[in-house]
C-alpha positions as CSV (number, residue, x, y, z in Angstrom):
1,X,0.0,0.0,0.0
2,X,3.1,2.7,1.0
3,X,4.9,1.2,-2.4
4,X,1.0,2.7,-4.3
5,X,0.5,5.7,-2.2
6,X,4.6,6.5,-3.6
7,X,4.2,5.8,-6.8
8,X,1.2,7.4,-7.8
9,X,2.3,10.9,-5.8
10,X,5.8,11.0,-7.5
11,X,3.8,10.3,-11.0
12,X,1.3,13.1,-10.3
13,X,4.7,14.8,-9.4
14,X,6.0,14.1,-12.5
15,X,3.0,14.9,-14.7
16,X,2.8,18.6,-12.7
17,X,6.3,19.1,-13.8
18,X,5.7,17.8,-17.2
19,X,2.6,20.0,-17.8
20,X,4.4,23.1,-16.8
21,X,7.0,22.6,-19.0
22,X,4.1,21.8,-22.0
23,X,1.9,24.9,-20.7
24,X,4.5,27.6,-20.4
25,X,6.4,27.6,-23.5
26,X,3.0,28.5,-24.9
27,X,2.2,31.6,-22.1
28,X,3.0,33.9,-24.9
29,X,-0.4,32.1,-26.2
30,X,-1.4,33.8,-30.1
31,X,0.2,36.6,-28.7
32,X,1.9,38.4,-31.6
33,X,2.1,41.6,-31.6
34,X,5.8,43.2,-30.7
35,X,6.4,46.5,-29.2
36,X,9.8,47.5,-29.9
37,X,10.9,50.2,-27.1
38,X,13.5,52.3,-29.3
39,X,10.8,52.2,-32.1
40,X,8.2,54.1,-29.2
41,X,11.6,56.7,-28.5
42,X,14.3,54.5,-26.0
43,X,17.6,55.3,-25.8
44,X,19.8,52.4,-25.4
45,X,22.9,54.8,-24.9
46,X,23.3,54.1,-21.0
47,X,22.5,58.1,-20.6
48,X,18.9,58.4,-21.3
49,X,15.9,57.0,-18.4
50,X,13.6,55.1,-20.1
51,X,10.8,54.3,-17.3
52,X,8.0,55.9,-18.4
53,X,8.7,54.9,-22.2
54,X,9.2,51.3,-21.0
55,X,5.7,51.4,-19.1
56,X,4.1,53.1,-21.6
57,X,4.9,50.1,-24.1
58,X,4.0,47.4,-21.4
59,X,0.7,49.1,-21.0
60,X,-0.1,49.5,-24.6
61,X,0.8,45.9,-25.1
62,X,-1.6,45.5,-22.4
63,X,-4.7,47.5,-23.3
64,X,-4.5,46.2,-26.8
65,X,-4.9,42.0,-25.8
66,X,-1.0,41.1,-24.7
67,X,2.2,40.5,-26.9
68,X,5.7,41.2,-26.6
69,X,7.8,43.8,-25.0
70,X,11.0,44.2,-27.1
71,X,14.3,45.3,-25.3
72,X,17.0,45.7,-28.4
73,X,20.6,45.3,-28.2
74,X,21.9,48.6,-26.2
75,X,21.6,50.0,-22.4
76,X,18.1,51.1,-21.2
77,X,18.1,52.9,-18.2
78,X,15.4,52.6,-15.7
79,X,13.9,53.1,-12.1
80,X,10.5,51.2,-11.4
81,X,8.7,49.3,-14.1
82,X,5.6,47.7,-13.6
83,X,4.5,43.8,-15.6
84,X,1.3,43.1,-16.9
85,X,-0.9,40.0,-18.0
86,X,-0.1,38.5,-21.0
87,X,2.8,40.9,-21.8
88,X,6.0,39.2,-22.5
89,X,9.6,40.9,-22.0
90,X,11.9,39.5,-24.7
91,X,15.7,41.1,-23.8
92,X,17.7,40.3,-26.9
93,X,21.6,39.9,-27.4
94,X,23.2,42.6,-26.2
95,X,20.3,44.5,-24.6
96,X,21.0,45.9,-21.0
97,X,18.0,46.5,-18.9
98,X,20.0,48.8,-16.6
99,X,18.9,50.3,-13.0
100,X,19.6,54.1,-12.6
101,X,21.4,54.9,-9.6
102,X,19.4,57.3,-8.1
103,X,17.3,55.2,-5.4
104,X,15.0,58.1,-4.8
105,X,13.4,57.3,-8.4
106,X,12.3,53.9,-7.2
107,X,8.7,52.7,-6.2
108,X,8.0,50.1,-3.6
109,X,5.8,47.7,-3.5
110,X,2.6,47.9,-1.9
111,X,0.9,44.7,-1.2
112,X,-2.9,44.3,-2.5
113,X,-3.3,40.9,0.0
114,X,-2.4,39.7,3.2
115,X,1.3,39.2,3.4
116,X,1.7,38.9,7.0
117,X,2.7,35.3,7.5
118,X,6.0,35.8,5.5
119,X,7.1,38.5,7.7
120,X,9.6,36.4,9.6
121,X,11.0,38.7,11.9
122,X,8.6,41.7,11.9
123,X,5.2,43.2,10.4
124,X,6.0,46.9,11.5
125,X,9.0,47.8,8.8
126,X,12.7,48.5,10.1
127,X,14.3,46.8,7.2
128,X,13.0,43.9,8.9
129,X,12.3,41.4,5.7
130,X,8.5,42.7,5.5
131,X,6.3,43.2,2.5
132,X,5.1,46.2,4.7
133,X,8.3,47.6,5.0
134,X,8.5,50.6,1.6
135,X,12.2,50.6,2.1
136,X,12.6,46.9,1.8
137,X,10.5,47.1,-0.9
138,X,11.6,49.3,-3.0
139,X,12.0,47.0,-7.1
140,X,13.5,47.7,-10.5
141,X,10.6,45.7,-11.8
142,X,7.2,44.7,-9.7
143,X,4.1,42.2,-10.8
144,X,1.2,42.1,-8.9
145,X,-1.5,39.8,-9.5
146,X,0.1,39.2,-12.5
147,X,-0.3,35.7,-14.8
148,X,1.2,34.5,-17.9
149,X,4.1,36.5,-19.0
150,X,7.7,35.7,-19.8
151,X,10.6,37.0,-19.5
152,X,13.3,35.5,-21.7
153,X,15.8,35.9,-24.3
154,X,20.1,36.3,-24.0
155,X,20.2,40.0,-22.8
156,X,20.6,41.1,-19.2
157,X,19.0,43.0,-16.3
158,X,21.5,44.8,-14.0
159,X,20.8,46.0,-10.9
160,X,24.0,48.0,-10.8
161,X,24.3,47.7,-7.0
162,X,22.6,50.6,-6.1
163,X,23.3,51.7,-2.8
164,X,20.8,53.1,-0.1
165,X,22.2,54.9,3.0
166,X,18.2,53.9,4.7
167,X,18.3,50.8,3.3
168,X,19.0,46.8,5.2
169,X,22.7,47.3,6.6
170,X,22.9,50.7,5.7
171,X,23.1,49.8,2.4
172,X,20.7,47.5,0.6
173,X,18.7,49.2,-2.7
174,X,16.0,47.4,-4.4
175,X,15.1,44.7,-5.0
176,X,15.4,43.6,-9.3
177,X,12.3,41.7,-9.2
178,X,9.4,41.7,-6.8
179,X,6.6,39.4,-8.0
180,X,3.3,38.8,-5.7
181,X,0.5,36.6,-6.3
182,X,1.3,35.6,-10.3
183,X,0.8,33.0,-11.8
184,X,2.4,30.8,-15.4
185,X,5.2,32.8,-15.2
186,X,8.2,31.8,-17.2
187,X,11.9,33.0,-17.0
188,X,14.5,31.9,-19.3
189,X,18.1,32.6,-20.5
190,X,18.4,35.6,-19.3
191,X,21.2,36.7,-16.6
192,X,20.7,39.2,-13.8
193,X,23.6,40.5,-12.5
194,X,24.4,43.1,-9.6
195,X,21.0,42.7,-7.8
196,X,21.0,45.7,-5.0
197,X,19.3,43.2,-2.7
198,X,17.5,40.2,-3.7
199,X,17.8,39.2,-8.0
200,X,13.7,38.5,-7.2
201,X,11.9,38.0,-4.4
202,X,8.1,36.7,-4.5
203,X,5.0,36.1,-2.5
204,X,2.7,33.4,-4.1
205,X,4.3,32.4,-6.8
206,X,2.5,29.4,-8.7
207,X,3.6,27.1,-11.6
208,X,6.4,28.9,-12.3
209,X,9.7,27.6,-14.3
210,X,13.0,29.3,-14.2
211,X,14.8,27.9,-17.2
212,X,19.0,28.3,-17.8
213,X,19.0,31.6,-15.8
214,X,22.1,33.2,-14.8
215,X,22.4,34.9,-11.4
216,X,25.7,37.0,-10.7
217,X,27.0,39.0,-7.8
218,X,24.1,40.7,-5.0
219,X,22.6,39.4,-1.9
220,X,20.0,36.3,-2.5
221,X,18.9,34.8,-5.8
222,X,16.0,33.6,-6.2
223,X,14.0,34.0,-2.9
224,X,10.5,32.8,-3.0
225,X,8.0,32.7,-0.2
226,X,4.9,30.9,-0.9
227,X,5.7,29.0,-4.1
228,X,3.8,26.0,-5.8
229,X,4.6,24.3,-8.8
230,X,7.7,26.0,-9.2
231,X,10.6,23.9,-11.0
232,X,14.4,25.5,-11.5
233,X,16.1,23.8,-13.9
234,X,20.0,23.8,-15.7
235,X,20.1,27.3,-13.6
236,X,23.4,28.7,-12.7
237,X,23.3,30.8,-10.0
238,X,26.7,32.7,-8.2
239,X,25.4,34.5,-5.2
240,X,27.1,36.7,-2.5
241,X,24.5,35.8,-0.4
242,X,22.3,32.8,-0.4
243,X,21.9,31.1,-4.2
244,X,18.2,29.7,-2.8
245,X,16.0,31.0,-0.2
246,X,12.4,31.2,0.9
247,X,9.6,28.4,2.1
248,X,5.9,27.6,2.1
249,X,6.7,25.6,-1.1
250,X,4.5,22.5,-2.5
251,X,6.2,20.8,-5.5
252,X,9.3,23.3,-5.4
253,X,12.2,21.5,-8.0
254,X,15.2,22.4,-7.9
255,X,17.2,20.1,-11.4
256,X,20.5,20.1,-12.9
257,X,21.5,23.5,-11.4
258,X,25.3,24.9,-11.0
259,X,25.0,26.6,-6.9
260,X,27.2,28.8,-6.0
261,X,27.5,31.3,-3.3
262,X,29.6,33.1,-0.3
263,X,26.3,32.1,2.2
264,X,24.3,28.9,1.3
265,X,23.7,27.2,-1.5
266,X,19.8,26.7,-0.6
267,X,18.1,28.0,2.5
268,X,14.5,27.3,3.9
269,X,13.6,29.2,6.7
270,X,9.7,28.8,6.2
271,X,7.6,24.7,6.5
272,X,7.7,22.9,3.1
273,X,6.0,20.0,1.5
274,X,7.4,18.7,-1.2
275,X,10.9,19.8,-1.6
276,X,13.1,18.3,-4.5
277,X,16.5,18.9,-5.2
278,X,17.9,16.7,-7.9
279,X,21.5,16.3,-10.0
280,X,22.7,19.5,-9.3
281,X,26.5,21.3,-8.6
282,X,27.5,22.8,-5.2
283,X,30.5,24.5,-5.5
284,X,32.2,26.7,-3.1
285,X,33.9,29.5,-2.4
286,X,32.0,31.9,-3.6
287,X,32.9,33.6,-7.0
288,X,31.4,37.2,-5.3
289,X,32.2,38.1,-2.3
290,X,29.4,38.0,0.5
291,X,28.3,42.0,0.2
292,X,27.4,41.9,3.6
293,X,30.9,40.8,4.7
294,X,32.0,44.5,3.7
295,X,35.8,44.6,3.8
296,X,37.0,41.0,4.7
297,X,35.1,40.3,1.3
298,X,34.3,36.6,2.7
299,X,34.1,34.2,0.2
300,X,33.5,30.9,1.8
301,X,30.5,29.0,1.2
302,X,28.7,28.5,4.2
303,X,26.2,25.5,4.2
304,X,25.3,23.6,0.9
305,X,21.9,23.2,1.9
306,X,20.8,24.4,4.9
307,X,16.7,23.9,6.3
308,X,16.0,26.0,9.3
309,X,12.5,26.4,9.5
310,X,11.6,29.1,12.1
311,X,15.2,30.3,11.6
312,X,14.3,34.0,11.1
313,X,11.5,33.9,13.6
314,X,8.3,31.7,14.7
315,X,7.2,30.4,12.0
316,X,4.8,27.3,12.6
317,X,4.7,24.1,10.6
318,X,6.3,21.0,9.3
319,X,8.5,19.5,7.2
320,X,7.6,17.0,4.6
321,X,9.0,15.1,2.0
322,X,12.4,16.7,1.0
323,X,14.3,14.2,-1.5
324,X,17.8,15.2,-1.8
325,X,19.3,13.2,-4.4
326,X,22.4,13.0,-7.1
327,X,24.4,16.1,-5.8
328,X,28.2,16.9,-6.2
329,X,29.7,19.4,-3.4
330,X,33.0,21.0,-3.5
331,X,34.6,22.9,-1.0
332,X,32.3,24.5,1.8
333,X,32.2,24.5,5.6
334,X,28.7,21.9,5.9
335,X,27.2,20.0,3.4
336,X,24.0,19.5,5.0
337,X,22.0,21.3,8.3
338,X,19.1,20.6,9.3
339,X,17.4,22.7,12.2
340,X,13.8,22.6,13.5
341,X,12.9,25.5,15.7
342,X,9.4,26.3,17.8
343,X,5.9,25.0,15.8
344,X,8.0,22.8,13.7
345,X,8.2,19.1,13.5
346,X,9.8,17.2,10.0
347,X,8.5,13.9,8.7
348,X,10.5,12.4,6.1
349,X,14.1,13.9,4.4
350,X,15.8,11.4,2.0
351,X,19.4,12.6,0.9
352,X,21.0,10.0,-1.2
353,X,24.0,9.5,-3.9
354,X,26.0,12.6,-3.2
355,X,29.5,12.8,-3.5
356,X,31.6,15.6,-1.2
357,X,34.8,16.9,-1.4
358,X,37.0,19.8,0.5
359,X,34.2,19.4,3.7
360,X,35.7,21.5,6.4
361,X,32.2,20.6,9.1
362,X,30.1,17.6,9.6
363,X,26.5,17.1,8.7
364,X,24.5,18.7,11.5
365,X,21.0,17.9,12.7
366,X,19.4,18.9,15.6
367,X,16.0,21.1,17.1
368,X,14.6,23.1,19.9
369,X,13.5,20.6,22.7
370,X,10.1,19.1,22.0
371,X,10.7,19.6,18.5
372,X,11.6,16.1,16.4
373,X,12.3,14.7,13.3
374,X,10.6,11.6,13.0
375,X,12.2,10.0,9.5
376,X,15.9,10.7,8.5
377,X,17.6,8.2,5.5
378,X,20.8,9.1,4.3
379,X,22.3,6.8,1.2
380,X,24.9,6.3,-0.4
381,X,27.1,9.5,0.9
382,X,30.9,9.9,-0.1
383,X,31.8,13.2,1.5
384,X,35.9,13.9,2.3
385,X,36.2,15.8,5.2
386,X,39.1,18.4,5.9
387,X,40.6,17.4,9.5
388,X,43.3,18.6,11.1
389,X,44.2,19.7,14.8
390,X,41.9,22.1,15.4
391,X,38.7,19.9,14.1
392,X,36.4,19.5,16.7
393,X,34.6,16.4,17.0
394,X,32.4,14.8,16.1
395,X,34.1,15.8,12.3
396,X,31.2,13.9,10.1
397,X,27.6,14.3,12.0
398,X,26.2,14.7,14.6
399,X,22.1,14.3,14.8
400,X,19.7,15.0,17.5
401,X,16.1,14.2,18.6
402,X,15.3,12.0,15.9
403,X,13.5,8.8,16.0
404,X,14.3,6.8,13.0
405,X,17.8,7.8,11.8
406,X,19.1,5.5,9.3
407,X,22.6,5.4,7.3
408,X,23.2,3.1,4.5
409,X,26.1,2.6,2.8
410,X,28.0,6.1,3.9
411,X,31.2,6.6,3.6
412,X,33.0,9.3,5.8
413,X,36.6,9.8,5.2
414,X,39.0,12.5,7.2
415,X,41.7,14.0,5.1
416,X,44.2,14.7,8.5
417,X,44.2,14.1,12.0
418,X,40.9,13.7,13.4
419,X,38.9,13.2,16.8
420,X,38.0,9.6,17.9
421,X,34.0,10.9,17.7
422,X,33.4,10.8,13.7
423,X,28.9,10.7,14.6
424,X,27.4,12.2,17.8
425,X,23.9,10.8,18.7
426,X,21.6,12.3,21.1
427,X,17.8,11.2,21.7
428,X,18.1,9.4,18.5
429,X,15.2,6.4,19.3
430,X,16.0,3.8,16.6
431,X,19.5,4.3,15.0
432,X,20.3,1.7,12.4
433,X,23.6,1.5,10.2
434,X,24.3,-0.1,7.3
435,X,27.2,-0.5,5.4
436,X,28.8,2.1,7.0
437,X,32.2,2.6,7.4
438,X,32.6,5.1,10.8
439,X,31.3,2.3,12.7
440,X,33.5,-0.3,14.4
441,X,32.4,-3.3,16.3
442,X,35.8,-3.5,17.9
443,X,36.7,1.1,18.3
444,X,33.0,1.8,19.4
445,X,35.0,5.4,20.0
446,X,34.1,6.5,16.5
447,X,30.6,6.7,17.3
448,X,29.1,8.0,20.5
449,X,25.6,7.6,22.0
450,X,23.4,9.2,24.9
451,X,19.9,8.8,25.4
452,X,19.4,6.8,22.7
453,X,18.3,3.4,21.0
454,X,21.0,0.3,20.6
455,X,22.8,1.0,17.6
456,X,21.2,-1.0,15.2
457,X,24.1,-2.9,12.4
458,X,23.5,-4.6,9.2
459,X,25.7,-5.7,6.6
């Protein structure tokens, strides 16, 4: 009955995923007519602002049934632009969608529903990661209630950094994209580069795909909260901050992506169900420095993936079914955490076939008291840890108030010196180990246990 129940959710899985790559090719839907911004008077000479010329065209694509938006080849200038319903933005070789660097220009968003359960850390502004904060707010580009657009072609939108002495650290501008409540929304070859803050940030985003899109330099990527039937595939994303952010996803993909960052490669800090990550490249340090990091210019990559529900502030529910599957990881300081905090339980992760190299910190799971995971599987792990004298132990994991914890056919390996404790257990009621290769009937020192089950072993 379990093997059923399985197979016919991952094939409705599949089929979601198969249908939005079917449906949103065709988004742009009969929608023919092209609007060609340096034919209505742009200036592509990096001098000239181009807002109101650039709305102007969006709106007359809009009032006369949808189309496309043309950006040619040259550098368009612009503060706030606003997307619309079946208008499409097509960015062609060599055209620069560039943000002006005068932050008073820019608009905020101003949310039209209630927003208030993303607001991790505060609903009264300060900068505080609200959608009710205007200075958080403030976007180069901002959809609203908008549905079945795209925004695609080789050219580039540039943030240019732009710096705001009232802004998050004193320095943050806007955000490049802020989307809310949209849905059939496709993205595809474009790059952003130099995002002020986030590249785009979203509330409600549904069936969504993000196809070979390049992400360079700023704070987060993609950061999306409230996102189902969202699928990111062969993205390559190089982030000072982190590549992958957000929660309240259902049927969130993340395939054959190239993750790279001076934070974390993905970070939930919000209850998901259904959370697939799936053949893709971790690779650390970071190409861009972490912005926030100011002078030291740290470049480390921090956690691969890192779950933290709650992390930012009370946020309640659960975790269920994450599959982390077919990953490479190079050089960062944890490959996996995993962190449950107040109002948040976790039912079932899977992480299996990854391969790890240049690990400097071990796996880490653990939770607020009260707060358990109640299915953990790692298989067929090959990570290389970086040990020396200073490694404190346990160097490979270390897991805590979970009941089934299983391990089958993991390999740990130190590179130097290394503590006797490779896996720390506490509250852990039914450990089992299989095949794995920290674990020695006859040094039980590599492993140690309290307040937990008999360590189950099977060949």
């Amino acid at each position: 009955m379990i093997c059923i129940a399985l197979t016919i959710r991952t094939s409705f899985q599949n089929f979601i995923i198969a249908l939005l790559l079917l449906i949103l090719p065709c988004v742009s839907f009969a929608q023919h007519k092209r609007y060609n911004i340096q034919d209505l008077g742009a200036k592509g000479d990096d001098k000239t602002l181009n807002t109101d010329i650039i709305n102007k065209a969006i709106s007359k694509c809009f009032t006369e049934g949808g189309g496309t938006v043309v950006i040619p080849k040259g550098i368009f200038l612009t503060s706030t632009i606003y997307l619309k319903s079946n208008v499409n933005i097509d960015l062609k070789k060599g055209a620069v969608l560039k943000a002006t660097t005068d932050i008073n220009l820019y608009h905020s968003f101003i949310p039209v529903t209630d927003l208030t359960k993303y607001s991790t850390v505060s609903s009264t502004g300060d900068n505080a990661n609200s959608a009710y904060d205007t200075v958080w707010t403030k976007a180069m580009i901002i959809a609203e209630g908008v549905n079945n657009i795209t925004i695609s072609g080789d050219g580039v939108i540039d943030g240019e950094h732009v710096f705001n002495a009232k802004g998050e650290e004193g320095m943050r501008g806007p955000h490049t994209i802020i989307m809310a409540n949209c849905n059939n929304i496709r993205f595809e070859n474009i790059t952003i580069m130099k995002a002020a803050n986030y590249a785009l940030l979203a509330y409600n985003l549904e069936n969504t795909l993000f196809k070979n899109i390049h992400i360079q330099q700023g704070w987060d990527g993609i950061h999306i909260r409230g996102g189902r039937n969202v699928l990111l595939k062969k993205c390559e994303l190089q982030t000072g901050d982190d590549a992958i952010a957000g929660g309240f996803w259902e049927n969130f993909r993340v395939e054959d992506c190239i993750i790279n960052s001076s934070c974390n490669g993905i970070r939930v800090i919000m209850p998901v169900k259904g959370f697939f990550v799936k053949s893709c490249n971790f690779n650390g340090p970071g190409k861009y420095p972490h912005r926030t990091s100011g002078k030291l210019n740290r470049t480390n990559m921090l956690a691969g993936i890192y779950i933290q529900p709650g992390g930012w502030g009370i946020v309640k529910g659960d975790l269920e079914d994450i599959r982390i599957s077919n990953l490479k990881m190079h050089n960062m300081n944890n490959p996996f955490i995993f962190e449950l905090h107040t109002g948040n339980n976790a039912t079932d992760i899977t992480v299996e076939n990854i391969v790890a190299d240049d690990i400097k910190n071990p796996i880490a799971i653990h939770s607020d008291a009260g707060y358990n995971y109640k299915n953990i599987l790692f298989k067929n792990l090959s990570i290389r840890y970086i040990t020396d004298g200073a490694t404190q132990a346990p160097w490979a994991l270390g897991a805590a108030n979970v009941k089934h914890l299983r391990l089958q056919n993991v390999k740990f390996y130190a590179t130097g010196p290394k503590p006797q404790t490779a896996i720390k257990l506490d509250n852990i009621s039914e450990p089992l180990f299989i095949n794995t290769n920290v674990y020695n009937t006859n040094n039980t020192r590599e492993v140690t246990s309290s307040n937990s089950g008999k360590i189950e072993l099977s060949k």
